[in-house]
ZAMARGU-4260 file (C-alpha; in steps of 0.2 Angstrom, whole numbers, plus 5000, padded with zeros to 4 digits):
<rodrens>
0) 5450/5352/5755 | 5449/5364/5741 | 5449/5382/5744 | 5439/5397/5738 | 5442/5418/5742
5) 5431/5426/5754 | 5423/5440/5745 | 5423/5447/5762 | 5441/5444/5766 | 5451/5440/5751
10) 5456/5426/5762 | 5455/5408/5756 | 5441/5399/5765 | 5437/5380/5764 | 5426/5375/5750
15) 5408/5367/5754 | 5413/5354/5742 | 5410/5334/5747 | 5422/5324/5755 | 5433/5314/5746
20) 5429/5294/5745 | 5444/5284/5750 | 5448/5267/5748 | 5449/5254/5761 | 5465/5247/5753
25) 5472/5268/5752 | 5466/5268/5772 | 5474/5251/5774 | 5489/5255/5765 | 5493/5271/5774
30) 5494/5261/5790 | 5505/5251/5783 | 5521/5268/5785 | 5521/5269/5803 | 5521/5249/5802
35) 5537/5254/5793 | 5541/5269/5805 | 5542/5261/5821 | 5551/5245/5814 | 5565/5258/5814
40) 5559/5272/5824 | 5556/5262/5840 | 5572/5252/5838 | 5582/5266/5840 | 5573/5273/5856
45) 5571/5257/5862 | 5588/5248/5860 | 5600/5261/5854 | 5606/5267/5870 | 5610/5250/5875
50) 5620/5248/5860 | 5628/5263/5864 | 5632/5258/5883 | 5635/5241/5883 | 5639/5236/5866
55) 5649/5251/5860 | 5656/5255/5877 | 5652/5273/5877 | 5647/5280/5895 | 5629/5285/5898
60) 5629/5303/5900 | 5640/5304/5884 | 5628/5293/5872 | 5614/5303/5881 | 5621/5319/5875
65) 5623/5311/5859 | 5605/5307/5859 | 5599/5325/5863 | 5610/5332/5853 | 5605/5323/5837
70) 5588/5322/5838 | 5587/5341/5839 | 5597/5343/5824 | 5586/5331/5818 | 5571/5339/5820
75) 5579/5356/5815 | 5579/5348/5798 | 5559/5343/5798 | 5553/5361/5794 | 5567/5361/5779
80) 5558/5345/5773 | 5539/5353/5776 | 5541/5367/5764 | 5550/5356/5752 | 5534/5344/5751
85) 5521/5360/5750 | 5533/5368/5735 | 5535/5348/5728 | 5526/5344/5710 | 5530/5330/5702
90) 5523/5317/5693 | 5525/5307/5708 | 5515/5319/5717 | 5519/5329/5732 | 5526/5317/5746
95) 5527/5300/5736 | 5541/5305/5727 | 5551/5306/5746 | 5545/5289/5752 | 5548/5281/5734
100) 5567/5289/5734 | 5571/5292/5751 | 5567/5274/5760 | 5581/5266/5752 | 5592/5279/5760
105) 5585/5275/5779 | 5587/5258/5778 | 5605/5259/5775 | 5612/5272/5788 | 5600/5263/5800
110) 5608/5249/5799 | 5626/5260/5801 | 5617/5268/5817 | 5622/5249/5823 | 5638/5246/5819
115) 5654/5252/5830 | 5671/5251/5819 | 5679/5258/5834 | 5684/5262/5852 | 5684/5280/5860
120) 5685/5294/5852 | 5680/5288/5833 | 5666/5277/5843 | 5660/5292/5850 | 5661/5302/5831
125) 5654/5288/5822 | 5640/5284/5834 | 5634/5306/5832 | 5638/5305/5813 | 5626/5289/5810
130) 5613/5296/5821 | 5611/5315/5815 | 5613/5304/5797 | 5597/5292/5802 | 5587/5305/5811
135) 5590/5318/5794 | 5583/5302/5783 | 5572/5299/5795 | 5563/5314/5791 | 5564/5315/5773
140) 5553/5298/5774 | 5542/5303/5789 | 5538/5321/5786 | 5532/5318/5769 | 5522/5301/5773
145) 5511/5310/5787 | 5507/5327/5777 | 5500/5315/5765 | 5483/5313/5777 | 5475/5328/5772
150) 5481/5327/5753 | 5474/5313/5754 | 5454/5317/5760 | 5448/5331/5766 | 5431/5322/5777
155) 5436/5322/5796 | 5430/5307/5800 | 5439/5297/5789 | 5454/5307/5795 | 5453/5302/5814
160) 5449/5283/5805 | 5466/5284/5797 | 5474/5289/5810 | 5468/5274/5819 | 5475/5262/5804
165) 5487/5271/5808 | 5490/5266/5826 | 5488/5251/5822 | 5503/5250/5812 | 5512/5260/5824
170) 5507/5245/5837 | 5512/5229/5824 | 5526/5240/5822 | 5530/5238/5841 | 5524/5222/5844
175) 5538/5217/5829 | 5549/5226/5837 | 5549/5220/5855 | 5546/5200/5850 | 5559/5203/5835
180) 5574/5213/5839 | 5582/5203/5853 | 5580/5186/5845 | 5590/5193/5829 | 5602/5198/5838
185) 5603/5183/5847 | 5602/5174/5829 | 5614/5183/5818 | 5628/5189/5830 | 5627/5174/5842
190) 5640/5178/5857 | 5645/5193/5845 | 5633/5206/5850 | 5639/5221/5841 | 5638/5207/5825
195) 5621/5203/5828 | 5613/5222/5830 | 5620/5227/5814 | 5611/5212/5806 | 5595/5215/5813
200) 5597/5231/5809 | 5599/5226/5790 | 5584/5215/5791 | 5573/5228/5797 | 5576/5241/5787
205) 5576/5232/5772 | 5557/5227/5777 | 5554/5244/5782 | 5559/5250/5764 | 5548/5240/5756
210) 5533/5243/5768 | 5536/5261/5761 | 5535/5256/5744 | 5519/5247/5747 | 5511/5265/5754
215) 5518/5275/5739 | 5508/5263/5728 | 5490/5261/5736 | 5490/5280/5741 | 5486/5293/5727
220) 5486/5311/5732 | 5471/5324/5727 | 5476/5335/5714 | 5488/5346/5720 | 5486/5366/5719
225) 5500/5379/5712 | 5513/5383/5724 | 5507/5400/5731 | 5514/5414/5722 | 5520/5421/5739
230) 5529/5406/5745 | 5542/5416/5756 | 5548/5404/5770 | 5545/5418/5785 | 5527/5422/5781
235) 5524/5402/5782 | 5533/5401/5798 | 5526/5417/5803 | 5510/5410/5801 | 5511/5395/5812
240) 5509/5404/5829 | 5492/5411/5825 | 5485/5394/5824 | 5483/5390/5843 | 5475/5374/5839
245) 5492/5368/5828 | 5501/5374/5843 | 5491/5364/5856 | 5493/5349/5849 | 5512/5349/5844
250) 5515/5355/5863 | 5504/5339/5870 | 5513/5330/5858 | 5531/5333/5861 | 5526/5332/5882
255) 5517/5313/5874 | 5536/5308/5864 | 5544/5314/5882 | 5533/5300/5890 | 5537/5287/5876
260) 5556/5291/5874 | 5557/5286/5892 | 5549/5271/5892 | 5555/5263/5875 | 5573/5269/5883
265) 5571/5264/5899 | 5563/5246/5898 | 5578/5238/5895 | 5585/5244/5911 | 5569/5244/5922
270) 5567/5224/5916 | 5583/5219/5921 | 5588/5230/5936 | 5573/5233/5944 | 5562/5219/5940
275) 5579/5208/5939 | 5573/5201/5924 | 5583/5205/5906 | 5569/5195/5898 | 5554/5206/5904
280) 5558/5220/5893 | 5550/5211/5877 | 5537/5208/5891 | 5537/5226/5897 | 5536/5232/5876
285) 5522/5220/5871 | 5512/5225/5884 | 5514/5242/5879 | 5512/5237/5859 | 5495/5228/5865
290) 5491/5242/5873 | 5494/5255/5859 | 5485/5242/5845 | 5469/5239/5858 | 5468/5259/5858
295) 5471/5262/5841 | 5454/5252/5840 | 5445/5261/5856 | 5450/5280/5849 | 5439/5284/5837
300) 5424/5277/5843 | 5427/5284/5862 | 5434/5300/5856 | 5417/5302/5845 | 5405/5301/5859
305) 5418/5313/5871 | 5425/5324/5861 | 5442/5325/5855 | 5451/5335/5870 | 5442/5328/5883
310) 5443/5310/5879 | 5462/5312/5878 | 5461/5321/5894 | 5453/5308/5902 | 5464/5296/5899
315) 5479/5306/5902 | 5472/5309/5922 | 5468/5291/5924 | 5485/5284/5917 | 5494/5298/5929
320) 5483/5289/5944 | 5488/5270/5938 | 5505/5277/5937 | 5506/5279/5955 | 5503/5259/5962
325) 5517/5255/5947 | 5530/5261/5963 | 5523/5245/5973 | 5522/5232/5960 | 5542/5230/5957
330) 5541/5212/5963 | 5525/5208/5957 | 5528/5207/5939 | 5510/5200/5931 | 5499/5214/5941
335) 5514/5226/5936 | 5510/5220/5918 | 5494/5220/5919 | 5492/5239/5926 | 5507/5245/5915
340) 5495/5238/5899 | 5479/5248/5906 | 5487/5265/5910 | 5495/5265/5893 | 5480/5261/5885
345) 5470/5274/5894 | 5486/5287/5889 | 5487/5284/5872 | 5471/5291/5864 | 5481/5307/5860
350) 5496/5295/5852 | 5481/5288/5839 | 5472/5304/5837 | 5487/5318/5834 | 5489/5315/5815
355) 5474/5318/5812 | 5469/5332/5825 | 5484/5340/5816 | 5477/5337/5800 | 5459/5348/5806
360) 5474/5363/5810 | 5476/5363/5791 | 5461/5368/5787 | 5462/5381/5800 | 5476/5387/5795
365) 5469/5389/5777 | 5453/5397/5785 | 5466/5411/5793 | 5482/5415/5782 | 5475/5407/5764
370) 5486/5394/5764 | 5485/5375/5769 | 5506/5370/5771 | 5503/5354/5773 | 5519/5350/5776
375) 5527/5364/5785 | 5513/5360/5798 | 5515/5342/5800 | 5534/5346/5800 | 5531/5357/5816
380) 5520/5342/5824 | 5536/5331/5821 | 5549/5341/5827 | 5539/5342/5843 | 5539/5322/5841
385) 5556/5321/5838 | 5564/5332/5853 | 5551/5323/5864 | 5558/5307/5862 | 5576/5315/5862
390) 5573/5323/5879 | 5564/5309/5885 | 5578/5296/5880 | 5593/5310/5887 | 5581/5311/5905
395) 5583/5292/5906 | 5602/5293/5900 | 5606/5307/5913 | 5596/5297/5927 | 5606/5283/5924
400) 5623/5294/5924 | 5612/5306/5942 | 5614/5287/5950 | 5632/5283/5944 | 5626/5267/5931
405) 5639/5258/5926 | 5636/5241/5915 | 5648/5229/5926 | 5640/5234/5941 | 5623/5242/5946
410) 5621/5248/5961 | 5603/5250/5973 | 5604/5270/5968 | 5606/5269/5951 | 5591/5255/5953
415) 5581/5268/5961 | 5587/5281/5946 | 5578/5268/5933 | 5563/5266/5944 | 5559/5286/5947
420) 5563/5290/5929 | 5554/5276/5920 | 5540/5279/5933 | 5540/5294/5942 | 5541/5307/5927
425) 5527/5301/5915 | 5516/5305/5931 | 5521/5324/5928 | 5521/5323/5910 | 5503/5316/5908
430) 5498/5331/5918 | 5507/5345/5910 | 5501/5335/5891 | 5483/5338/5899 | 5487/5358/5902
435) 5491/5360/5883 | 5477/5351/5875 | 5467/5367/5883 | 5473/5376/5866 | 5466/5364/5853
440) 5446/5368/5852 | 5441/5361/5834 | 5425/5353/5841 | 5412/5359/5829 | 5402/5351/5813
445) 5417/5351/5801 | 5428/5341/5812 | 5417/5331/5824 | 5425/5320/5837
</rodrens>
């Protein structure tokens, strides 16, 4: 959305211009990064911890420290990138240029994140080295690719429709992800393990690469404006606590990755030691890709007749309340399944809506400082991502150390640790995720619901 002075204010204000047309292939295409994300992304939550104990031989509370520790100088970095991409201009553009450049470079320290050259202390060094190294690449891919939403239209509705392709990706992403990864394994390594992870690795970031590609060359940003003559670094951070909404939605977000990072963390565990089945956890993510991909669909259309927050607070109460019977159903794996699938579906409208609510807070944010920082903003929104999962996937990892885990042997109270982590904790997180969307209040005619 362009931007015109107040004559009242001097302050740069939305202009009443038109939204921009988009392409269905642009909308379809933009989709197609957090396909390309999570192939990546959610393989790491989901299965690097596992690597780390029981591939790598490194004790739980240690790769959960390793975990924490990384992701949070991880998302330190994402601010970095952000005010890199708002002073970017290239011929490129503003954020192609990092997913044209920067892609390659994820796929290959991914596929290092896999791979353990040694016992002990240089296990330990290479597995915090190839992690921080992932999650810095990480973000010079993801930061850039979502503060490409509002460079690319500026019409709210076809912002929260994006953000449903979006999801949609997210949720192939998943899906691949849980029916893929342990067969790879399986295929490449054989009864070499360690073999086989790095292999799959390879093969999935390799596709993830190119899936970034693809994005790079079906979407075209608008034409950028000049970088702001007073581009100082503290007045754009500065900036970002005025903008209550932003800071809603990055707080209920990083409470949302807290909830994820358990759960991709913990299935694994929770399959095979609580429901005694190491096969269940494809069934365990499935059912949570299926549910993600049916509510990428439902979002946009139940969010538009509730309004944003209170749609997404509404399903935040009623997947805390479904939560609650999941305790019971231990040994009753199909209704387990069954209300697992219904209460993340319920859960995740503010996973499918976030990118584009946080897209709404740029135009707020122009409307109060002058200045749209498209990506220092959705920088902030993934830090909060990013120490979510990290803290969620550290709870899980110091739950399983809290009920003395050990991969030989587990015993019924390190069984009971998996089952109130993986459990018990999203109860209190959907609640507190609930508390902070009271912050976000863009309801009005220029971002309708």
């Amino acid at each position: 959305m362009s931007a015109v002075p107040s004559p009242a204010t001097g302050v740069a204000t939305p202009s009443s211009a038109g939204p921009r047309p988009l392409s269905r292939a642009a909308q379809f295409g933009y989709g197609l990064g957090d396909l390309a994300s999570n192939l990546t992304w959610t393989t790491l939550t989901a299965f690097l911890l596992f690597f780390y104990t029981d591939v790598a031989a490194l004790s739980a509370a240690t790769a959960g420290t390793i975990l924490l520790l990384g992701r949070i100088a991880d998302a330190v970095i994402d601010p970095v990138v952000g005010l890199a991409v708002d002073r970017t201009r290239s011929r490129f553009g503003r954020a192609r240029p990092y997913l044209i450049f920067a892609a390659p470079v994820l796929g290959v320290v991914f596929a290092l994140a896999f791979t353990s050259p040694g016992g002990g202390t240089t296990a330990v060094v290479w597995a915090a080295a190839t992690f921080v190294a992932v999650g810095i690449s990480h973000s010079l891919v993801n930061v850039p690719y979502g503060a490409m939403l509002p460079m690319l239209t500026d019409d709210a509705d076809t912002r929260l429709k994006m953000s449903g392709y979006r999801f949609i990706g997210a949720s192939l992403g998943l899906i691949a992800v849980s029916l893929a990864v342990m067969p790879l394994v399986q295929a490449l390594g054989g009864d070499d393990r360690g073999r086989g992870f790095t292999g799959m690795a390879v093969v999935l970031g390799a596709v993830g690469t190119l899936l970034y590609w693809i994005v790079a060359l079906l979407c075209r940003e608008r034409p950028a404006p000049p970088v702001p003559r007073e581009a100082a670094t503290w007045r754009a951070l500065a900036a970002l606590p005025r903008n209550r909404h932003w800071l809603g939605v990055s707080t209920a977000s990083l409470l949302a990755f807290v909830r994820l990072g358990i759960i991709t963390a913990g299935a694994v565990y929770y399959a095979r030691d609580v429901l005694h089945d190491a096969w269940a956890t494809s069934y365990i993510l499935l059912t949570f890709s299926l549910s993600a991909l049916v509510g990428s669909v439902l979002t946009p259309w139940f969010l538009r007749r509730t309004g944003k927050r209170r749609g997404i607070n509404y399903g935040l109460a009623a997947t805390a309340a479904l939560y609650v019977p999941l305790f019971f159903l231990d040994g009753r794996p199909a209704v387990f399944l069954t209300v697992f699938l219904v209460a993340n579906l319920l859960g995740g409208f503010g996973f499918v809506a976030a990118p584009a609510l946080v897209s709404d807070t740029v135009d707020h944010h122009e409307t109060l400082t002058g200045r749209r920082d498209e990506g220092l903003l959705y920088a902030g929104y993934s830090f909060a991502t990013k120490v979510g999962t990290a803290l969620g996937g550290a709870f899980f990892a110091w739950a399983l150390a809290w009920g003395g885990y050990r991969a030989d042997h587990v015993s019924a109270e390190a069984g009971r640790a998996i089952e109130w982590a993986f459990v018990g904790l999203p109860v209190a997180l959907c609640l507190a995720q609930a508390a902070c969307m009271a912050l976000y209040g863009l309801e009005n005619r220029e971002h309708p619901a």
